[in-house]
C-alpha positions as CSV (number, residue, x, y, z in Angstrom):
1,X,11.1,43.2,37.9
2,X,14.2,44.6,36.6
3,X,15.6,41.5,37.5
4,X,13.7,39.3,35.3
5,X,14.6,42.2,32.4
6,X,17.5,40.9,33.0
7,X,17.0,37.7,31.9
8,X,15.7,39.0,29.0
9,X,11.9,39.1,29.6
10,X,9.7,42.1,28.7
11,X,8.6,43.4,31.7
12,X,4.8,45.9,31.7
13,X,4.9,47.2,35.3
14,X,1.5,48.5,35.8
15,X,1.1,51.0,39.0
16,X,-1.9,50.1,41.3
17,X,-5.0,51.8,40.7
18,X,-5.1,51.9,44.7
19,X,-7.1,49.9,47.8
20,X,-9.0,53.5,48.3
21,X,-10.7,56.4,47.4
22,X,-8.0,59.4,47.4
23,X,-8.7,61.8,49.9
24,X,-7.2,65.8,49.9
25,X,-4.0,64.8,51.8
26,X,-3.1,62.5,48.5
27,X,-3.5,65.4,45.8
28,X,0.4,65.7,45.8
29,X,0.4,61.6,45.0
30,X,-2.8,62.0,42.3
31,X,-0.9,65.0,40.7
32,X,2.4,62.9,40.4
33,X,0.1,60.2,38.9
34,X,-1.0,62.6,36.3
35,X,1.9,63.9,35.2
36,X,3.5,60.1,34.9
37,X,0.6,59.4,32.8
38,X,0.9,62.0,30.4
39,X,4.3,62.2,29.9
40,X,5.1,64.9,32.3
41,X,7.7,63.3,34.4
42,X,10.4,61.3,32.7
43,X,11.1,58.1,34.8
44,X,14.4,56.5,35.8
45,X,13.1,53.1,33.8
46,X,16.0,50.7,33.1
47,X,15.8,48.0,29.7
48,X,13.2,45.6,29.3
49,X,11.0,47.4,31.6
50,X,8.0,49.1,30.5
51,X,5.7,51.0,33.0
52,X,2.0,51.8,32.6
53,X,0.3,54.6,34.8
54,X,-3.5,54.1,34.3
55,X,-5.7,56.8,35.2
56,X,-8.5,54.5,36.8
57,X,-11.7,55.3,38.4
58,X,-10.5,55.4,41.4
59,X,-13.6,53.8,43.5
60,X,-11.4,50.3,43.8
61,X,-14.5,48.8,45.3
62,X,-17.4,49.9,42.9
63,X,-18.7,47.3,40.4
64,X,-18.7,49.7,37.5
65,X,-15.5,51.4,37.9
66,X,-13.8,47.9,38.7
67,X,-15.7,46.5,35.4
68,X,-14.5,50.0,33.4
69,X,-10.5,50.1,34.8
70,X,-10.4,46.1,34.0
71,X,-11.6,46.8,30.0
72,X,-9.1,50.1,30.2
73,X,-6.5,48.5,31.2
74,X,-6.9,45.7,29.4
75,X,-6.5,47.5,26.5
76,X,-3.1,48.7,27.4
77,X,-2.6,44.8,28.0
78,X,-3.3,44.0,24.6
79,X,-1.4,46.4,23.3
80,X,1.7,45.5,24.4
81,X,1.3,41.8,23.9
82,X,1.1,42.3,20.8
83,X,4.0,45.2,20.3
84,X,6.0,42.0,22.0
85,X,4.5,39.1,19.9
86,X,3.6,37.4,23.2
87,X,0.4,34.9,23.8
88,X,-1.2,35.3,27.4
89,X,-0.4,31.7,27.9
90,X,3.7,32.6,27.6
91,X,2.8,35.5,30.1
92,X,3.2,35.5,33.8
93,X,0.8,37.7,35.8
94,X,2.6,38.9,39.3
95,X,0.5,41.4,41.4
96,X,1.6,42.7,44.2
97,X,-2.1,43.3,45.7
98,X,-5.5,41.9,46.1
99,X,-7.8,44.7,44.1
100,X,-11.1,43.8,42.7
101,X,-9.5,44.8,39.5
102,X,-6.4,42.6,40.2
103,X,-8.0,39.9,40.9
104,X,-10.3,40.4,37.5
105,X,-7.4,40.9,35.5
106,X,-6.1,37.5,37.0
107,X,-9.0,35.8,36.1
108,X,-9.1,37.3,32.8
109,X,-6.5,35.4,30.7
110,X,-5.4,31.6,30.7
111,X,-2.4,33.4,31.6
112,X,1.3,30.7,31.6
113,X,1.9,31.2,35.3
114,X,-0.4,33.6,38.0
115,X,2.1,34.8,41.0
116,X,0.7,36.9,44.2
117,X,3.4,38.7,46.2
118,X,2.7,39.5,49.7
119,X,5.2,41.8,51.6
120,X,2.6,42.7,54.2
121,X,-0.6,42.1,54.9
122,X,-2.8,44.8,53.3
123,X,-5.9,44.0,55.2
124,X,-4.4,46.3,58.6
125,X,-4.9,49.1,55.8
126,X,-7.6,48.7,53.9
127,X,-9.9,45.7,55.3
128,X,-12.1,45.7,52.2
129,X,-9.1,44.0,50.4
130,X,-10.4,40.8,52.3
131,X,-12.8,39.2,50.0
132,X,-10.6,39.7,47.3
133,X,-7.3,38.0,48.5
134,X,-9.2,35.2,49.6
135,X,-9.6,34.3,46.1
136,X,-6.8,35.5,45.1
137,X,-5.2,33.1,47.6
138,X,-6.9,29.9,46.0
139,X,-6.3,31.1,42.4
140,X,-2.8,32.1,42.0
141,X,-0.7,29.4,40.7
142,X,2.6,31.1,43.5
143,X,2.0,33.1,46.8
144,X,5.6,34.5,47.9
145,X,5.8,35.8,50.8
146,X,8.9,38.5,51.6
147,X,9.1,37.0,55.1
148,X,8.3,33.8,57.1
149,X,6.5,35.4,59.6
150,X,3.7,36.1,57.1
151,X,4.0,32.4,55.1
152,X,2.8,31.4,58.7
153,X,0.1,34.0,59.1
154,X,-1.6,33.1,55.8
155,X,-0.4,29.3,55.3
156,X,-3.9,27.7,55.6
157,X,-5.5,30.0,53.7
158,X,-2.8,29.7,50.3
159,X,-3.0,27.1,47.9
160,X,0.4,27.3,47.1
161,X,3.1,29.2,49.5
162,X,6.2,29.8,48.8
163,X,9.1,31.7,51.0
164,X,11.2,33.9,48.3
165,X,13.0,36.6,50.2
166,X,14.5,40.0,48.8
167,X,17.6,39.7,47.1
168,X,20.6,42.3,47.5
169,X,20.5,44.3,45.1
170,X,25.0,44.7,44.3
171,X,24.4,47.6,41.7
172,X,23.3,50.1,44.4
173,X,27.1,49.2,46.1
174,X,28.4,50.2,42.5
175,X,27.0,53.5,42.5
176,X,29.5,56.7,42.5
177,X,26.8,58.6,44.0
178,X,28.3,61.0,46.4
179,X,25.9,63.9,48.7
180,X,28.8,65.9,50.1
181,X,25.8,67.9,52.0
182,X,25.7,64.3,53.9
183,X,29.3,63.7,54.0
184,X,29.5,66.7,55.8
185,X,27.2,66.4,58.7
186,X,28.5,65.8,62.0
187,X,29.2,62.0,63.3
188,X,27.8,59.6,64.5
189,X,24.9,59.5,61.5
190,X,22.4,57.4,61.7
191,X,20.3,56.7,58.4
192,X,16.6,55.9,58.0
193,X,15.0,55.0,54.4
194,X,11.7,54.8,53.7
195,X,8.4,56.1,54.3
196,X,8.1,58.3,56.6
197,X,4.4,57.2,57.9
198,X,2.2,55.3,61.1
199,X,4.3,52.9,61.1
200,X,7.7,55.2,61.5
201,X,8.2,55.3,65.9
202,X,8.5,58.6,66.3
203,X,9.4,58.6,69.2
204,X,12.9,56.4,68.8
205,X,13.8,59.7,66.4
206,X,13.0,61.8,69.0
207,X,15.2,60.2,71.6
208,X,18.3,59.5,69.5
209,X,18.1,63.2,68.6
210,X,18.4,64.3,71.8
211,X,21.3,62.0,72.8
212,X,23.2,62.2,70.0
213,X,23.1,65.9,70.3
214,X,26.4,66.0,68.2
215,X,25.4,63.5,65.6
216,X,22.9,63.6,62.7
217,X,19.7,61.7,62.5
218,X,18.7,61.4,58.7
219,X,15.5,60.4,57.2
220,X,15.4,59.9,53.4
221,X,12.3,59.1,51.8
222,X,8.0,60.2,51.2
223,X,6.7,62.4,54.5
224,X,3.2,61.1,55.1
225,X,0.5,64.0,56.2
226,X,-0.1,63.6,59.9
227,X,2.9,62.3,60.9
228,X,5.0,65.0,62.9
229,X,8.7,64.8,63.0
230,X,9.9,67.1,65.8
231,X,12.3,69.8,64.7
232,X,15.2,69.9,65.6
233,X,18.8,70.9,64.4
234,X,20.0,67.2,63.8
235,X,17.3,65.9,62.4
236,X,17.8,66.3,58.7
237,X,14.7,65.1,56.3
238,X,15.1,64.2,52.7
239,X,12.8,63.5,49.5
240,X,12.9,60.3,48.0
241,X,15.9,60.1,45.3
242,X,15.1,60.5,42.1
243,X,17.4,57.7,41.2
244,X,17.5,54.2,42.9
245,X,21.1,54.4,43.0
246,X,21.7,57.7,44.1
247,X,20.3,56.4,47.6
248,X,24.2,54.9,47.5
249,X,25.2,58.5,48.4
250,X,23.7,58.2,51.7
251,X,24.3,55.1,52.7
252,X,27.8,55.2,51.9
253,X,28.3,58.5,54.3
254,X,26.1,56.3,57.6
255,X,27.5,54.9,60.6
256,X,24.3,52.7,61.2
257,X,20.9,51.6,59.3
258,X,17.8,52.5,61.2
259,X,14.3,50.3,61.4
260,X,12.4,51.8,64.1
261,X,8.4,50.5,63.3
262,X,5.8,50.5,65.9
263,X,5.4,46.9,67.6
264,X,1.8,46.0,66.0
265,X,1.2,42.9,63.9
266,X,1.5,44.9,60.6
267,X,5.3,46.1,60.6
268,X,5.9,43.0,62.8
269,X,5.8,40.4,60.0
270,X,7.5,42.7,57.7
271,X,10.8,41.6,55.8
272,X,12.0,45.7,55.2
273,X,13.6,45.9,51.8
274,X,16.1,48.6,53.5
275,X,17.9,45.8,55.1
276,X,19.2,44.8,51.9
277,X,20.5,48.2,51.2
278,X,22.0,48.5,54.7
279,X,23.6,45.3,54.7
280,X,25.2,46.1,51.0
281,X,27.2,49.0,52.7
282,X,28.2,46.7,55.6
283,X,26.0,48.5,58.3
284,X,24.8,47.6,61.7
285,X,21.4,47.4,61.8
286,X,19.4,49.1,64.7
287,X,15.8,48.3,64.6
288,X,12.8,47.5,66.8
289,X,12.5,44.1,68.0
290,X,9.5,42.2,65.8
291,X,9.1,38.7,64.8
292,X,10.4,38.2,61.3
293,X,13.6,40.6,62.5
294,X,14.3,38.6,65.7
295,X,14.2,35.4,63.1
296,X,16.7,36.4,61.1
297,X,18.8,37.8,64.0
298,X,18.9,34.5,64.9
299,X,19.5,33.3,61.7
300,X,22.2,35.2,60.7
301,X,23.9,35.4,63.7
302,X,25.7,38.1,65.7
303,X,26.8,41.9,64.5
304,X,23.7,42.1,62.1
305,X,21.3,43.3,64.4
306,X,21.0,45.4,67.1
307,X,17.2,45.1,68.2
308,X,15.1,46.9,70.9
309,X,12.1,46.2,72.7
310,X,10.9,49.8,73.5
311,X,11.7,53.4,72.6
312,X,13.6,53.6,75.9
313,X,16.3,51.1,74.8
314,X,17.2,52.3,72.0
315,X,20.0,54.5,73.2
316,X,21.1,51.4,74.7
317,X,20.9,49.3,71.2
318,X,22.7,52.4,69.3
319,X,25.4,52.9,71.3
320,X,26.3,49.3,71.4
321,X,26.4,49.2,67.5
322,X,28.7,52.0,67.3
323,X,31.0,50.5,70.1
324,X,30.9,46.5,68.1
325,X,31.0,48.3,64.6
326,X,34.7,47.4,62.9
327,X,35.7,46.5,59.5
328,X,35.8,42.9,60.1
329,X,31.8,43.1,60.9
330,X,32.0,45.2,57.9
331,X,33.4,42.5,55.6
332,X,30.9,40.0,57.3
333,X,28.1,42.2,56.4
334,X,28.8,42.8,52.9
335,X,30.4,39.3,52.1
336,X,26.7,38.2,53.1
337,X,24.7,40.5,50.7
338,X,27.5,39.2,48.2
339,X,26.4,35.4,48.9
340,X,22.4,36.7,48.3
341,X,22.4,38.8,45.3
342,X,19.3,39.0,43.2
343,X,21.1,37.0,40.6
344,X,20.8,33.8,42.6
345,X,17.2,35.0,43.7
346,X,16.2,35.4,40.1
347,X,17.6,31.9,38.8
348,X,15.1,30.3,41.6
349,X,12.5,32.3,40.7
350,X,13.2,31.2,37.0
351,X,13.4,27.9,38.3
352,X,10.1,27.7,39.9
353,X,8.0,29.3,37.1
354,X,9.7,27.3,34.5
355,X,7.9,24.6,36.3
356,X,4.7,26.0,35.0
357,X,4.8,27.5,32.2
């Protein structure tokens, strides 16, 4: 989004209303939802971009609350539309997932161009979303899909799919963000970021803690309820940043960029976005061996990736990136996020919606 800002659109980002019912392990997420809304929390939001936090009914799957959060937000719709002298049909309408009140909101407005962006296949977490993104799927004018492995998991069923992968995002590399609490941690350092949830293999943490006893292990981002990270002295767990960029400061202290996701067919057709921010700072990438990641090892060729088939090799996979890492795979690294920046991305994507509206 803020690279269509960019360009000089006017962005509304609207934050999902949710695919369930919160329960009394979300209250921390509801609260932060509250305080967005009102004004409590002041948000890194850069020019162009605009973001909406509705405080929706949240019963994603009830016919009056879908019918009352459609009209609400709406409204806010409307509104800026109007602040922006903008017709629906000059509009494009991208949603990131297949809510009853997404889909109504689609299906609202002759809208100039209706884009559905899939970067995993939300039916593994909340089945319900099923009836929903079937439509959804013959309706939108696009369906992108983050990875290839999922364009072929949902080709038959799309009217319209389209492979447009992550850019690299070259402002992050920018950043003068500097954590000298990371800088100073012991070698070798190997970095994980993102959430920290089911899909994180614990047990991969566990074993590189205990064989790089003298290294750091360094997980930066949201720590989902139920998921226990053993304690230890060398694991060291971190909020999410406040800023995008700041996330610069810890990347630019690693040795290596960690992916280690259970084997299922969820995280397996997954295109993670942290590869991009690896890659930026010219690290080898350790990760669990998956479909879409074994595609684009063998795609992009070798000193990339570094992949593992089960929790017992990764010692094996680690240790081999360390050995290979030098700054000529450095330079190959980076000079390949330089080649697929989110400029070139964002003139395609210009490109293709052009064609519609």
């Amino acid at each position: 989004m803020t690279g269509l800002a960019g360009k000089g659109l006017q962005v509304l980002f609207i934050e999902n209303t949710g695919v369930r019912s919160p329960r009394l392990s979300d209250l921390s997420r509801v609260m932060h939802r509250i305080k967005c809304s009102t004004g409590q929390i002041i948000q890194d939001i850069p020019p162009g971009v605009k973001i909406f936090s509705p405080l929706a009914v949240p019963l994603p799957y009830n016919s009056i609350a879908i019918r009352y959060n459609q009209s609400y937000i709406s409204k806010h719709i409307k509104k800026f539309l109007h602040a922006n002298n903008l017709q629906p049909s000059e509009v494009i309408f991208w949603s990131c997932l297949s809510t009853p009140v997404a889909l109504s909101l689609m299906k609202r407005c002759a809208w100039g161009a209706t884009v559905y962006d899939v970067v995993s296949d939300p039916k593994y977490i909340e089945p319900r979303l099923g009836p929903s993104e079937q439509i959804m799927l013959k309706l939108t004018d696009y369906t992108f899909f983050a990875s290839a492995t999922l364009l072929d998991q949902y080709h038959s069923a799309t009217k319209n799919p389209l492979l447009f992968e992550d850019g690299f995002n070259l402002e992050l590399r920018n950043s003068t963000a500097l954590i000298t609490e990371i800088e100073q941690l012991p070698q070798p350092r190997l970095l994980y970021i993102g959430g920290i949830n089911k899909k994180l293999q614990v047990e991969a943490i566990t074993k590189l803690a205990q064989h790089f006893k003298g290294g750091s292990i360094i997980l930066v981002g949201p720590l989902s309820d139920g998921v226990e990270i053993p304690t230890s002295k060398n694991i060291h767990i971190y909020p999410p940043c406040n800023s995008y960029n700041d996330l610069a400061g810890f990347l630019r202290a690693a040795d290596i960029g960690l992916i280690p996701y259970v084997q299922d067919r969820y995280a397996g057709a997954m295109h993670p976005a942290k590869i991009n921010e690896y890659l930026v700072f010219g690290l080898p990438i350790v990760a669990t061996s998956t479909p879409e990641l074994e595609r684009l090892a063998n795609l992009w060729g070798d000193g990339f990736f570094y992949l593992y088939n089960d929790p017992l090799e990764v010692l094996k996979a680690t240790e081999k990136a360390l050995i290979c890492d030098n700054e000529a795979s450095r330079i190959k690294r980076k000079s390949w996020a330089l080649s697929n920046d989110w400029d070139g991305r964002i003139s395609r994507l210009m490109e293709i919606l052009e064609q519609k509206i």
